[in-house]
C-alpha positions as CSV (number, residue, x, y, z in Angstrom):
1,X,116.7,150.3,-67.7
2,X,113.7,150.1,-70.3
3,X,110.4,149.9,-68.7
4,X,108.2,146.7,-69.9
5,X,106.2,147.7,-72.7
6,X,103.2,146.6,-70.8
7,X,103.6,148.9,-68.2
8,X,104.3,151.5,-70.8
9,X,100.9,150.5,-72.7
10,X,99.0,151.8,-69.4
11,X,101.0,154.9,-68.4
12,X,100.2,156.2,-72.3
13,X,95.9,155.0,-71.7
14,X,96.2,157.5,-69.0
15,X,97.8,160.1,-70.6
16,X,95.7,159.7,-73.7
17,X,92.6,160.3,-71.4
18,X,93.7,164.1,-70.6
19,X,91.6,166.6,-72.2
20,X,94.5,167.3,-74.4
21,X,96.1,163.6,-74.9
22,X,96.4,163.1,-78.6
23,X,98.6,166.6,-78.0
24,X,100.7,164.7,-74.7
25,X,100.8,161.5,-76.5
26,X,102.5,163.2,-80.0
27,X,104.9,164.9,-77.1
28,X,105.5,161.5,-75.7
29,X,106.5,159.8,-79.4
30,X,109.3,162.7,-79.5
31,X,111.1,161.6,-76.3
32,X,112.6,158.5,-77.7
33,X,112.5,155.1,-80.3
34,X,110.7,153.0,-77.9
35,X,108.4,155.4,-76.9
36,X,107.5,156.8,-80.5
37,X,107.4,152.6,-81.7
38,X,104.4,152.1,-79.3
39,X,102.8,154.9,-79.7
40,X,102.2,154.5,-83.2
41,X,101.9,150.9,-83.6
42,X,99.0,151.6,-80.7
43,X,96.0,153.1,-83.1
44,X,93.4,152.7,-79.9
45,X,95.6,155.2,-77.9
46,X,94.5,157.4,-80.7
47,X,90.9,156.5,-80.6
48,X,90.8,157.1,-76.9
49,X,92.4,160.6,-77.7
50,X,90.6,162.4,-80.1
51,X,88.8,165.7,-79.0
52,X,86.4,166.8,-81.9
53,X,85.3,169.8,-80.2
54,X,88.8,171.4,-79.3
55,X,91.2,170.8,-82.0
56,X,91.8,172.0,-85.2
57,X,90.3,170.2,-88.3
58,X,94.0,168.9,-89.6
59,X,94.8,167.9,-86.4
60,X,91.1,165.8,-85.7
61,X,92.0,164.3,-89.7
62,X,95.3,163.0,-88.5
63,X,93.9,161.4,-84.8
64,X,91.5,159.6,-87.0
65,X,93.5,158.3,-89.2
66,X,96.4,157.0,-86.7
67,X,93.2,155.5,-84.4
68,X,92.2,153.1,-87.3
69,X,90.7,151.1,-87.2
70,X,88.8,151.4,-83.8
71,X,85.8,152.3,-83.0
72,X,85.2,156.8,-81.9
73,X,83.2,157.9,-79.7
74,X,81.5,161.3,-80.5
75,X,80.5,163.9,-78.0
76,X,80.2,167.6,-78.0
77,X,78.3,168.8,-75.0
78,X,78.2,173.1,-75.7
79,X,77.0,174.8,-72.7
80,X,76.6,178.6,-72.8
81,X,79.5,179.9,-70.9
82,X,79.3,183.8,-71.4
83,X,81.6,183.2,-74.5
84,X,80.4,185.3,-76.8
85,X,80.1,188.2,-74.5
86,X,83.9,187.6,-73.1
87,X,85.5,186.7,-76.8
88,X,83.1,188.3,-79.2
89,X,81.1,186.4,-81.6
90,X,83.5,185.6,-84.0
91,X,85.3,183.5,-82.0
92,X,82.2,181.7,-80.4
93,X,81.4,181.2,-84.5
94,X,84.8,180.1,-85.2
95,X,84.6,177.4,-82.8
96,X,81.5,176.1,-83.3
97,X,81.9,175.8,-86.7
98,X,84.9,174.0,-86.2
99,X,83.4,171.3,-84.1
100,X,80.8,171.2,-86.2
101,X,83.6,170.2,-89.2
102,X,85.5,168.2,-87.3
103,X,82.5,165.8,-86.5
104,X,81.7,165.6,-89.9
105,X,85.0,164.7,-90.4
106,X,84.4,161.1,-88.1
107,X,80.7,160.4,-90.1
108,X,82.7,160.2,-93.3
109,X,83.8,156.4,-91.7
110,X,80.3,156.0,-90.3
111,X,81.2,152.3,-90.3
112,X,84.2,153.5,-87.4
113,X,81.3,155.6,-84.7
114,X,80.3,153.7,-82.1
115,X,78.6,156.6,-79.8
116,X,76.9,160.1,-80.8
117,X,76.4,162.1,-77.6
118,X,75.5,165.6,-78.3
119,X,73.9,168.4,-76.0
120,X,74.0,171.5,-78.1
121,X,71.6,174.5,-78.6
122,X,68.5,173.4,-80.7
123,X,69.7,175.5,-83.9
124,X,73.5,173.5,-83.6
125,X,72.0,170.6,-83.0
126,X,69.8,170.4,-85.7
127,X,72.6,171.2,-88.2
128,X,74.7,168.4,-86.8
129,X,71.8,165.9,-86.5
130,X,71.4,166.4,-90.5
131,X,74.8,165.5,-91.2
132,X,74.5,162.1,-89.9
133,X,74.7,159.4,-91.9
134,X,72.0,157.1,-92.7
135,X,73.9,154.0,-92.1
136,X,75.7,153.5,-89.4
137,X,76.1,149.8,-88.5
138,X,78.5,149.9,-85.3
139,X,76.9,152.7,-83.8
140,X,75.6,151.5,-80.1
141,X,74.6,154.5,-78.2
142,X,72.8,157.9,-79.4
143,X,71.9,160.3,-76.8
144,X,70.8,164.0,-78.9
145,X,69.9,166.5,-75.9
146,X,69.0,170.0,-77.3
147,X,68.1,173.0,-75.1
148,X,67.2,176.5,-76.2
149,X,64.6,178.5,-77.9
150,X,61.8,176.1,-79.8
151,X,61.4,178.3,-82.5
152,X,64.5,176.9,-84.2
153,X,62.1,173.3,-84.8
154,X,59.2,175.1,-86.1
155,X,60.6,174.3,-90.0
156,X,62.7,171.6,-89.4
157,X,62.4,167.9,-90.7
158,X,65.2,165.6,-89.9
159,X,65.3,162.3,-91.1
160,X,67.0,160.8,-88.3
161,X,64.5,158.1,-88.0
162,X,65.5,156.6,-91.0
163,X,68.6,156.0,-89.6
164,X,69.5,151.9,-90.4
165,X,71.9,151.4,-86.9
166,X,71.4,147.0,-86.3
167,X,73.7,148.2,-83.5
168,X,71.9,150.7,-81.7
169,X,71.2,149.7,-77.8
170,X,70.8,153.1,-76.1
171,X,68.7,155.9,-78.0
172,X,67.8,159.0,-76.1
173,X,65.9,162.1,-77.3
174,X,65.6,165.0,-75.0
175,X,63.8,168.4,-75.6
176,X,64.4,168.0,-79.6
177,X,61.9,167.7,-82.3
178,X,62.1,164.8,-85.0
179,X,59.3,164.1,-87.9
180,X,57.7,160.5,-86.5
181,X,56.2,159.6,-89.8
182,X,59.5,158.9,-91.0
183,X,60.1,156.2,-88.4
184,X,61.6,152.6,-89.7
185,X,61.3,149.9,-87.5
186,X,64.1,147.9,-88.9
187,X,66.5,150.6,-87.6
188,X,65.9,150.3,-84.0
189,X,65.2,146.9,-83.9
190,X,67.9,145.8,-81.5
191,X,67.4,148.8,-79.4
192,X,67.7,148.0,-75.3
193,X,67.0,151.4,-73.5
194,X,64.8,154.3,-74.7
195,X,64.0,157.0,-74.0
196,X,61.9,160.4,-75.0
197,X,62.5,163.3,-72.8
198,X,60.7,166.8,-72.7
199,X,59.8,166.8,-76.9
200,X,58.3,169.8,-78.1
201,X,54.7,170.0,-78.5
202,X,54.8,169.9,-82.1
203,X,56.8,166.5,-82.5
204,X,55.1,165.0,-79.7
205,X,53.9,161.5,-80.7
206,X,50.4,160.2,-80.4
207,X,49.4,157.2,-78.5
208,X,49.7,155.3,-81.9
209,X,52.8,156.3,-83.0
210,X,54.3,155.3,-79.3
211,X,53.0,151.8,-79.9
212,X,54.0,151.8,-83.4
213,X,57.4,152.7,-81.8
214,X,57.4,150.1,-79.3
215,X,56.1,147.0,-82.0
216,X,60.0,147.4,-83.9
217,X,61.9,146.8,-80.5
218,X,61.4,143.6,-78.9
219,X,64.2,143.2,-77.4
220,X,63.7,146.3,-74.8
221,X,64.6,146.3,-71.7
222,X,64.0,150.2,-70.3
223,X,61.3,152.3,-71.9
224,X,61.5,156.0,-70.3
225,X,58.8,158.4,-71.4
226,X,58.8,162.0,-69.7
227,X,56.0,164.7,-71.3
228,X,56.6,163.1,-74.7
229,X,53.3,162.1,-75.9
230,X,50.5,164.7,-77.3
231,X,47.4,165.7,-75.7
232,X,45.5,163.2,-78.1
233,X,42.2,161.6,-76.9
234,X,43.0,157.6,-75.8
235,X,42.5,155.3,-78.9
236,X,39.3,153.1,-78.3
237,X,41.6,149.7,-78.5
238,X,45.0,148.7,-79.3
239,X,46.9,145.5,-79.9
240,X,48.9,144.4,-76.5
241,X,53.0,143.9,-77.1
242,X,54.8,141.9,-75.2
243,X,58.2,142.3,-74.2
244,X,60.3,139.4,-72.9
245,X,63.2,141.5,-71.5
246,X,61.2,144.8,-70.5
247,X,62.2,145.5,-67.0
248,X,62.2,149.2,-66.0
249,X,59.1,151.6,-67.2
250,X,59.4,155.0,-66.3
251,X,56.5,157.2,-67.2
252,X,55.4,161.3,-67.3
253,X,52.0,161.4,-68.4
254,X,48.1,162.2,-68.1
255,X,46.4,159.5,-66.2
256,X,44.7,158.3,-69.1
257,X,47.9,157.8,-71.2
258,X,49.6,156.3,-68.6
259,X,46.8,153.8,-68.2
260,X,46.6,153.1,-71.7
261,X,50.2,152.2,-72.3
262,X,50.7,149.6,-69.3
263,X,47.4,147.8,-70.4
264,X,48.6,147.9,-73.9
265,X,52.8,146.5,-72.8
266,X,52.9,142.8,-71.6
267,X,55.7,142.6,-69.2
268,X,56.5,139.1,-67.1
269,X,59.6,140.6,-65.9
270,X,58.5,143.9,-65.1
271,X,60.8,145.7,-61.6
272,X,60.6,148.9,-61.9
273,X,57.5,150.9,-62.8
274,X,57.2,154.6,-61.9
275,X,54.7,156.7,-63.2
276,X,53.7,160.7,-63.0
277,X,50.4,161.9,-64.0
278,X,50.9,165.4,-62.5
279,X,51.0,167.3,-65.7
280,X,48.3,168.3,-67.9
């Protein structure tokens, strides 16, 4: 007895969600016609199975083009694991570079990424941040979390902020340095949540810049802002913005900052507000 084709539909969701499904679900188009028929008239099994960071680049080419034409999600979070010491070098380069291709590979449909979620090493990440493509107009979340040594920044410029994404709800930046003059308004203007995380001291943005920010998004709804901002002196006046949706305000700042972005945010439907001063 066939099972329903349904019930078929769900068993292959869950097998395509294994760290190694696009590999189970090729197994499971071998074991027979039905099976093979709905696995490969099924292209969002293969978008919820593609592992960028794991497989090999002709094997990443071929998951993106069976999951056409839905949407990918991109992640690669590289934590340090002792692998160069345990493997040798070669192999830790080997693999990163590989990653590194095989998410190139998915920004040459930059109309198909719907998420970037990266938390790599401040030299990888600034090689993959460069590589992204300036328009991307279904992506909905970006989340770019580097850790590491700061010297890597001191001589880079990415233009990320020129990045055009009508899309974009959730943008988070976390310990990783980005050139503010290059910010476009236009390209975040649909943004819901953001948030600025731990930036280095040399791509810390002033009081001005954070309201210059702030103007493009009107339709916030979660502003987070942890040791983000320089040690500037407070601007004499600035224009008040109001937000209609801004609900949650989480901020890590001197006293004075703090105090000079809540006068400067109007925000009727204000709930949360927590604010740390501590740090000089």
């Amino acid at each position: 007895m066939r099972l329903p084709v349904e019930l078929l539909l769900e068993i292959f969701r869950h097998v395509a969600d294994y760290e190694a499904g696009s590999h189970s679900l090729v197994a499971c188009s071998h074991v027979c016609r039905q099976w093979r028929a709905i696995t490969t008239t099924s292209p969002l099994l293969w978008a919820r199975a593609v592992n960028l960071t794991d497989d090999s680049e002709e094997w990443v080419a071929m998951m993106i083009l069976r999951s056409a034409p839905h949407l990918l999600d991109i992640c690669w979070n590289y934590t340090f694991n002792c692998a160069e010491i345990i493997h040798g070098s070669t192999v830790y380069r080997r693999d990163v570079l590989t990653a590194a291709n095989n998410i190139s590979l998915a920004f040459a449909t930059p109309h198909r990424v719907r998420s970037i979620n990266l938390h790599l090493p401040l030299e990888r990440m600034t090689e993959i941040v460069a590589r992204i493509p300036r328009f991307m107009p279904n992506l909905a979340t970006l989340v770019l979390a580097g850790y590491g040594s700061s010297e890597w920044l001191a001589t880079s410029i990415i233009p990320l902020l020129e990045l055009r994404a009508p899309a974009l709800r959730h943008l988070r930046i976390e310990n990783f340095g980005l050139s503010w003059s290059l910010f476009h308004p236009e390209g975040f203007r649909n943004l819901r949540s953001f948030t600025l995380c731990h930036l280095p001291a040399d791509c810390r943005l002033s009081l001005h810049d954070l309201m210059a920010c702030l103007v493009g998004m009107p339709l916030l709804q979660v502003l987070v802002v942890r040791q983000a901002l320089q040690q500037s002196v407070r601007p004499s006046s600035a224009s008040r913005i109001s937000f209609s949706y801004l609900h949650t305000i989480i901020l890590e700042a001197t006293a004075m900052h703090a105090v000079f972005v809540l006068e400067s945010l109007s925000t009727p439907r204000l709930r949360l507000l927590e604010v740390h001063s501590g740090y000089t």
